[in-house]
C-alpha positions as CSV (number, residue, x, y, z in Angstrom):
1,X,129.7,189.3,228.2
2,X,128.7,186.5,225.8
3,X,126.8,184.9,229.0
4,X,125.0,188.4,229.7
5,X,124.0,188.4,226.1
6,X,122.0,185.0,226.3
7,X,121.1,185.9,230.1
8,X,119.2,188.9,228.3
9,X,117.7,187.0,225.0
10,X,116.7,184.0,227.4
11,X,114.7,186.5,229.8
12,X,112.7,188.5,226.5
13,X,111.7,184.7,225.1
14,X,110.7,184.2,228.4
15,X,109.2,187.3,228.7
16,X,107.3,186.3,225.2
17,X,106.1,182.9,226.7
18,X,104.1,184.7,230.2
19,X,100.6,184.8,228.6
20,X,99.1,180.8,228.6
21,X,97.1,179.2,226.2
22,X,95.5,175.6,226.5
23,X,94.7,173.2,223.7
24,X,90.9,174.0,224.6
25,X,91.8,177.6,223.1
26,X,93.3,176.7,219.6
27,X,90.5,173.5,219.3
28,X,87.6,176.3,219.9
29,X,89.2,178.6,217.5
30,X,90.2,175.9,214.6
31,X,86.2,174.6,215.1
32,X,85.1,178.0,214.9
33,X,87.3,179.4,211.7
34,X,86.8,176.2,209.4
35,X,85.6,176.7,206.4
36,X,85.1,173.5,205.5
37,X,82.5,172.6,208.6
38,X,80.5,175.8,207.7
39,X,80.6,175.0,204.4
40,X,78.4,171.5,204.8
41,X,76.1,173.7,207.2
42,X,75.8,176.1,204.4
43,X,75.0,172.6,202.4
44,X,72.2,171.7,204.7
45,X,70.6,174.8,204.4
46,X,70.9,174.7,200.5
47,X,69.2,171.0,200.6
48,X,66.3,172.2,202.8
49,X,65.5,175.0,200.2
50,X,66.3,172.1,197.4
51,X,63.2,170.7,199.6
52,X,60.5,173.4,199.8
53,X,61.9,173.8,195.7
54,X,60.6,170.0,195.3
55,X,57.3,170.8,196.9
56,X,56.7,174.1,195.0
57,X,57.5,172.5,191.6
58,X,53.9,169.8,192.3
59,X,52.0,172.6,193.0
60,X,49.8,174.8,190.7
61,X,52.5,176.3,188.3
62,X,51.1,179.8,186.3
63,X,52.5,181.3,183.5
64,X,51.6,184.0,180.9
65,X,52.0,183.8,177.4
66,X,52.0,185.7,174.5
67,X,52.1,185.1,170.9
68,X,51.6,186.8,167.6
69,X,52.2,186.2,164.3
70,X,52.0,187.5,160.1
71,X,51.8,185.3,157.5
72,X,51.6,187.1,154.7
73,X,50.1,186.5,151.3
74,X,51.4,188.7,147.8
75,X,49.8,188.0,144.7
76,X,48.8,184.6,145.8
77,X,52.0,183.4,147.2
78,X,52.7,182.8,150.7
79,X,51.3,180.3,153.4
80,X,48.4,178.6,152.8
81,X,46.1,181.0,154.8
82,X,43.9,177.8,156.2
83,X,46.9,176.6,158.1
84,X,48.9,180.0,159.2
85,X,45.0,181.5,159.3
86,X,47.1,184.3,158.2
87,X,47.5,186.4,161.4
88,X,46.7,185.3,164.7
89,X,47.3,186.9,168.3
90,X,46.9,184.9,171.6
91,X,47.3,186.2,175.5
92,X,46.8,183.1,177.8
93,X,47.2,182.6,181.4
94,X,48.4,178.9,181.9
95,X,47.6,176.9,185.1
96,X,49.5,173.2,185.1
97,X,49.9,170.8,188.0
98,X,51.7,167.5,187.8
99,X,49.8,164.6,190.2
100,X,52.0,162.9,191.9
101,X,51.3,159.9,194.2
102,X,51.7,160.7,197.9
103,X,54.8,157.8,198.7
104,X,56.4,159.0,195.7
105,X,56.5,162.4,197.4
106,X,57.4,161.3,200.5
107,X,60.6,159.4,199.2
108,X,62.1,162.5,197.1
109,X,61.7,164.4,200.3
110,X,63.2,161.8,201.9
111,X,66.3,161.6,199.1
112,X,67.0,165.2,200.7
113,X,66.4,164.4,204.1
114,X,69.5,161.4,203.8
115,X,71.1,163.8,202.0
116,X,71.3,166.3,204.9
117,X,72.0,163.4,207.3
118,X,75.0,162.5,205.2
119,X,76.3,166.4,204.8
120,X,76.0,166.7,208.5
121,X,77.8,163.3,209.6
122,X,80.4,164.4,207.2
123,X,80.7,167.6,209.2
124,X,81.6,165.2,212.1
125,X,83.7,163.6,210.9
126,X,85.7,166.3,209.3
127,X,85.4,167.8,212.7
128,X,87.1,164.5,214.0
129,X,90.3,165.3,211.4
130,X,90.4,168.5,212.3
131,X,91.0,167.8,216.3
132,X,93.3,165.6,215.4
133,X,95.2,167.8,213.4
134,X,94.9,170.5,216.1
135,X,96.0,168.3,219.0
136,X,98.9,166.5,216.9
137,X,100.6,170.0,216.4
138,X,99.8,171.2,219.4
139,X,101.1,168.3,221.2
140,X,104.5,168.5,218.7
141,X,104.9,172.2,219.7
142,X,104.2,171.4,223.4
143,X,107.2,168.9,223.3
144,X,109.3,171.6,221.6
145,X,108.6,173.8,224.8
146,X,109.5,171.0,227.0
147,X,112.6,170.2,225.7
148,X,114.1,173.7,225.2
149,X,112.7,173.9,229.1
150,X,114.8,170.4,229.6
151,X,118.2,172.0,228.0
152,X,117.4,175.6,230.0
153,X,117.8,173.5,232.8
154,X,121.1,171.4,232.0
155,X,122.8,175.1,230.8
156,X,121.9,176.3,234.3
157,X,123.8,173.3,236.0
158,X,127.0,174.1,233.2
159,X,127.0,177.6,234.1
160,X,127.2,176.8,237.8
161,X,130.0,174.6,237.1
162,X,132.3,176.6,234.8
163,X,133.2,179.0,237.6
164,X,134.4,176.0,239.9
165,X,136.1,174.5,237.1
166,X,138.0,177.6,235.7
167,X,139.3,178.5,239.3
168,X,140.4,174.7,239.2
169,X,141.8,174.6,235.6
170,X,144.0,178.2,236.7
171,X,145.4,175.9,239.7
172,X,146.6,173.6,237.7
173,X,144.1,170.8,239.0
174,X,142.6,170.3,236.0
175,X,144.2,170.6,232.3
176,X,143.1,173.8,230.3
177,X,142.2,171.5,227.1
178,X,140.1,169.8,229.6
179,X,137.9,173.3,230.7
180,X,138.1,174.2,226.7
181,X,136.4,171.0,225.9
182,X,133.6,171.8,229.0
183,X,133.3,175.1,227.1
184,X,132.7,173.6,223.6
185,X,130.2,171.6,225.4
186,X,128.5,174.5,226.9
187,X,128.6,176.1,223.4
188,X,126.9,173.6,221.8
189,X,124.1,173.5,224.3
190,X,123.3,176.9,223.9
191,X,123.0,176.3,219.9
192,X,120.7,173.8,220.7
193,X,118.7,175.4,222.6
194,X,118.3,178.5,220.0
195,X,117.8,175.7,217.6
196,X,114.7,174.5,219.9
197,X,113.5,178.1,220.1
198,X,113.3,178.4,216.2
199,X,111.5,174.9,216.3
200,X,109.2,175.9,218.8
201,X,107.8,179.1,216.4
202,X,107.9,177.2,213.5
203,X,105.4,175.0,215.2
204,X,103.8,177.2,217.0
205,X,102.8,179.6,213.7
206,X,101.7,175.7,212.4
207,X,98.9,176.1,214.6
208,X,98.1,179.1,214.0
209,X,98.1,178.1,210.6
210,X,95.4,174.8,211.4
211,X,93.4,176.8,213.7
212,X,93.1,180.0,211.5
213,X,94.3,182.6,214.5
214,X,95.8,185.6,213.4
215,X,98.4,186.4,216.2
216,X,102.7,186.5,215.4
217,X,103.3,186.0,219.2
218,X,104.8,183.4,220.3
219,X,102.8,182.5,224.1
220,X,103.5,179.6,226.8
221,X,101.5,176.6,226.0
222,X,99.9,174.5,228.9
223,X,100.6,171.2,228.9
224,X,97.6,169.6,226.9
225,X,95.2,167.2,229.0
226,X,95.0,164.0,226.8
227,X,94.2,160.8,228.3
228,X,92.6,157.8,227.0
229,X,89.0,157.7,226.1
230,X,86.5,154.6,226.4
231,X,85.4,153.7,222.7
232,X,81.9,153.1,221.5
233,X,81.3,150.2,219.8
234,X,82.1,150.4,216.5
235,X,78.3,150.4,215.0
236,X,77.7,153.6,217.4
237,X,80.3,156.0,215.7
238,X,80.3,158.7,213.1
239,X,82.2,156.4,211.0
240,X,80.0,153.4,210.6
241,X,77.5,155.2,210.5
242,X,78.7,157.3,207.4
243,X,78.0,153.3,205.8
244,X,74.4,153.3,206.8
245,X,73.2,156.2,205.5
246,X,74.9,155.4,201.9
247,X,72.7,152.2,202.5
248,X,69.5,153.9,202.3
249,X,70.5,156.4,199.9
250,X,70.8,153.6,197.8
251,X,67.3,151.9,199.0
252,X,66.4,155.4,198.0
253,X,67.1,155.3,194.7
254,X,65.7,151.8,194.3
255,X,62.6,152.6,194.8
256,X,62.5,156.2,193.1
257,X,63.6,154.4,190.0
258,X,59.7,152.0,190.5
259,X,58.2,155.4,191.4
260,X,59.3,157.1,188.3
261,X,57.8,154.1,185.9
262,X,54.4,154.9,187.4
263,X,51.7,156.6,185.3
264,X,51.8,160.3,185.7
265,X,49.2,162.3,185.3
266,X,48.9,166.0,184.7
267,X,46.2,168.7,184.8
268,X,46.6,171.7,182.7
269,X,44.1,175.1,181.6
270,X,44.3,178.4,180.2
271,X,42.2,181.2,179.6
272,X,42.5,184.6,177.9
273,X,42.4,186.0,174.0
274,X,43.4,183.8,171.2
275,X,42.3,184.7,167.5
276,X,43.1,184.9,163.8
277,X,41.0,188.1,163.4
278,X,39.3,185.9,160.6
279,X,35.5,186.7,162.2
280,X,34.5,188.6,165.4
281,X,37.8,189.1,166.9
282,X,35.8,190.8,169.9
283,X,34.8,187.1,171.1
284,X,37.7,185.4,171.1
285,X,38.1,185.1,174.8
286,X,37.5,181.5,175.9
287,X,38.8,179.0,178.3
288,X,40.5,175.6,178.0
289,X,40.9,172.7,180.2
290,X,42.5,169.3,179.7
291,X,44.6,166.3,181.5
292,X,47.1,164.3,180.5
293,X,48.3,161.1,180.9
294,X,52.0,159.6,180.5
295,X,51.8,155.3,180.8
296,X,55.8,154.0,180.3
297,X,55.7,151.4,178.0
298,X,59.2,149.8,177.1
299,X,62.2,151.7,177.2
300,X,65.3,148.8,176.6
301,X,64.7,147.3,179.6
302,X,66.9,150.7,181.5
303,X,64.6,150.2,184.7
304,X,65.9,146.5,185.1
305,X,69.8,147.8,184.2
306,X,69.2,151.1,186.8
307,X,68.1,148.1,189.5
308,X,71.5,146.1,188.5
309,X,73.5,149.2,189.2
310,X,72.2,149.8,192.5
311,X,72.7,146.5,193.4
312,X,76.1,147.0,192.3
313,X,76.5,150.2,194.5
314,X,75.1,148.0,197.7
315,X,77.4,145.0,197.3
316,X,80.4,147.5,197.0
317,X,79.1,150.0,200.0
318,X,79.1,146.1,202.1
319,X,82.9,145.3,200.6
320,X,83.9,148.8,201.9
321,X,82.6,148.5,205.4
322,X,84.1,144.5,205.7
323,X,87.1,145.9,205.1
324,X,86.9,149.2,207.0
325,X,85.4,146.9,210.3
326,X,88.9,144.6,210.2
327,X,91.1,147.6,210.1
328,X,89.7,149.4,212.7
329,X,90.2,146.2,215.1
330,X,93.6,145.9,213.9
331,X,93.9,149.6,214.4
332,X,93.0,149.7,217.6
333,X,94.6,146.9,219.0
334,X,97.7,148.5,217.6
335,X,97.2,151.4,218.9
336,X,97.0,150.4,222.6
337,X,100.1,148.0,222.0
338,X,101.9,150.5,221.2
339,X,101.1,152.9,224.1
340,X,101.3,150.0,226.4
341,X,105.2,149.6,225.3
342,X,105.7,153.5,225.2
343,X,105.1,153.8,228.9
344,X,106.5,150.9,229.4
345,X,110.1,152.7,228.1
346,X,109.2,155.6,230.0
347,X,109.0,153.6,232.8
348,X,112.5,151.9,232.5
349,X,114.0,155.4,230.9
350,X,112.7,157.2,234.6
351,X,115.3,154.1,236.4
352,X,118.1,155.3,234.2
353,X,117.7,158.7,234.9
354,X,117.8,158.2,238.5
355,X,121.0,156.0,238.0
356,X,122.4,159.3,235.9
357,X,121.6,161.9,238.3
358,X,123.2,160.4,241.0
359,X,125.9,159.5,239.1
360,X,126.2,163.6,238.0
361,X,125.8,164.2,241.7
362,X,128.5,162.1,243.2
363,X,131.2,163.5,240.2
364,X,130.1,167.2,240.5
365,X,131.6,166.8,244.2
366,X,134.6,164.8,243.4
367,X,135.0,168.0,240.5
368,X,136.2,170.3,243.4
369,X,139.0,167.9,244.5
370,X,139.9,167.3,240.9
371,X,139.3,163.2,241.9
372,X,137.2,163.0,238.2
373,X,137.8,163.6,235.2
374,X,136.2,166.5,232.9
375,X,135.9,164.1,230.2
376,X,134.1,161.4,232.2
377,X,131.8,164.3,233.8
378,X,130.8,165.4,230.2
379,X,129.8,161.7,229.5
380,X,127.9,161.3,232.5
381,X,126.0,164.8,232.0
382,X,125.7,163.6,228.3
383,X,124.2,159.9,229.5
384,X,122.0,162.1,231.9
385,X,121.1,164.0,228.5
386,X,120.1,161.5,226.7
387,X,117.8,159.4,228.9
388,X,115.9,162.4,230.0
389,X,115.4,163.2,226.1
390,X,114.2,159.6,225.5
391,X,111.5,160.4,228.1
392,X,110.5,163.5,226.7
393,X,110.1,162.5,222.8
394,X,108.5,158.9,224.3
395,X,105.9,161.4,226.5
396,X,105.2,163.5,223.6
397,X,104.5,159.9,221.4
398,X,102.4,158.7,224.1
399,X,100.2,161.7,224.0
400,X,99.9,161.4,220.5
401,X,98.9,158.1,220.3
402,X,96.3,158.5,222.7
403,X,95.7,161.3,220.1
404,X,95.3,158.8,217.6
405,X,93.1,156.1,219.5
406,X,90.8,159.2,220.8
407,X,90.1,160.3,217.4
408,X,87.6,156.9,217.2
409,X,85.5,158.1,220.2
410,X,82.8,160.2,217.8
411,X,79.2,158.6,218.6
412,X,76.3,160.0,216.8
């Protein structure tokens, strides 16, 4: 009955597990649902209105004003009436512009444009964690599936045996402490393997969770196609890359910082009403017109202390990407070490679990003529275990190093 029972669970997980999905699947959705990547789009389009904002602001600028005012005068006290002119009214329609020299332009415009360059190699490079993040679940929950597909396997082979051996243990060939301990052993597979179901959804809701897909079922996953990618030199990825630009944001600034010691000139006018309703208010509509101009003089020396800091900024942007260059060598060259000694175990693991297997083959007949052991044929099915679990957890470490060394594959 107890075997019925698990029969029937076994077949509804299985059930639960007929619909597919590949690791293309939950890296399309987690790429499409992050917030984070459309929020330095969102960026980009907020800089390039930042930009047209920049070029508006040198333009003719227009504003109306209106002012007026009571200065009143009791018994010979109040304002002196030649300064307040004792009432006065103005409307005026203002027209400024600020002239601005046409490199000076160009670099703010080009401050935005490195800006934007920086926002969107830091979308690839998020988009870089994010795949990682994705594959590295999916790959844990993948080796989950295996290894409950693994111990499915080995509780098939018990079952098969169980009848044998109880028809033997009832004879007398074999003792019934013996069959009671291949029992207990048959017990504690199944707990594992409903331990490894649980493990399986926790995972499996994990990336869900990273890839922001609404769904509670629990579905088959294909084995995920990772292999090793050829790396771009290091000056031709995302990464490095990420150090130029902060280069000539800094160059930028250097040379906005000269730009805004230049002489600036402006243009201003106005025209409309403005009196003091002292003598023919009816004429007081006029024009004005005027330019001004702003010539920096001394300031405490800030322009040579903004230069220092900058150069400060550059010389710590070149200590950053010294150090980041060595450790992505060493990174690397780790990397492939140790996937070279991971397939190297699988390699020798696949020899022992020949050795195993035929070993499990040659006791399961000598199990009929009661010529083995129980005990030594639960140690050889446990040795058998146990190498075939090495190569699982060492395939599901290879794939994620490969994981790991893939991740530095993002050119420009």
């Amino acid at each position: 009955m107890r075997y019925l029972l698990y029969t029937f669970l076994l077949t509804l997980f299985c059930a639960s597990l007929s619909a597919q999905k590949n690791l293309d699947y939950f890296l399309s959705q987690g790429l499409q649902n992050s917030p984070l990547l459309k929020d330095y789009q969102f960026q980009v389009q907020g800089n390039k209105i930042d930009s047209q904002r920049l070029k508006a602001s040198f333009g003719p600028q227009v504003t109306g004003n209106t002012t007026g005012s009571y200065s009143p005068v009791v018994k010979g006290w109040g304002y002196d009436g030649a300064i307040t002119n004792l009432h006065t009214y103005n409307a005026l329609i203002g027209v400024s512009r600020v002239i601005v020299g046409k490199d000076n332009l160009n670099n703010q415009y080009l401050s935005f444009q490195l800006q934007n360059l920086g926002l969107q190699n830091q979308g690839k490079i998020s988009e870089q964690d994010l795949k990682r993040s994705i594959i590295q679940q999916y790959i844990t929950a993948y080796g989950d599936l295996l290894q409950i597909n693994f111990n499915e396997e080995i509780i098939t082979l018990l079952k098969n045996e169980e009848a044998i051996l109880k028809k033997l243990a009832e004879k007398g060939v074999y003792k019934q402490t013996d069959f009671l301990s291949f029992l207990v052993n048959i017990q504690q597979q199944e707990l594992l393997i409903k331990q490894l179901h649980i493990q399986y959804q926790n995972d499996y809701a994990t990336l869900n969770y990273i890839t922001g897909v609404r769904d509670t079922v629990f579905t088959q996953l294909e084995m995920p196609l990772v292999s090793p990618e050829e790396l771009p030199a290091l000056d031709e990825t995302v990464f490095y890359n990420q150090f130029v630009i902060d280069s000539l944001k800094i160059k930028n600034n250097d040379k906005q910082i000269d730009y805004n010691y230049k002489p600036r000139v402006s243009l201003f006018a106005d025209g409309g009403y403005n009196s003091s309703f002292a003598i023919t208010p009816y004429k007081n509509f006029g024009l004005s017109a005027g330019i001004a101009l702003t010539v920096p003089i001394y300031d405490g020396k800030q322009r040579r202390m903004q230069h220092q800091k900058n150069a400060i900024a550059e010389q710590n942007r070149k200590n950053y990407l010294e150090f980041y260059s060595t450790q992505y060598s060493q990174q690397i060259a780790q990397l492939n070490q140790q996937l070279l000694l991971t397939q190297q175990m699988i390699e020798q693991t696949a020899t022992q679990v020949k050795y195993a297997e035929g070993l499990i083959t040659a006791q399961r007949q000598q199990l009929v003529t009661g010529d083995v052991r129980i005990a030594d044929y639960i140690i050889a099915i446990g040795n058998y275990l146990n190498a075939k679990n090495s190569i699982t957890l060492n395939t599901i470490n290879k794939l994620q190093i490969i994981n790991q060394i893939n991740y530095w594959n993002r050119k420009l």
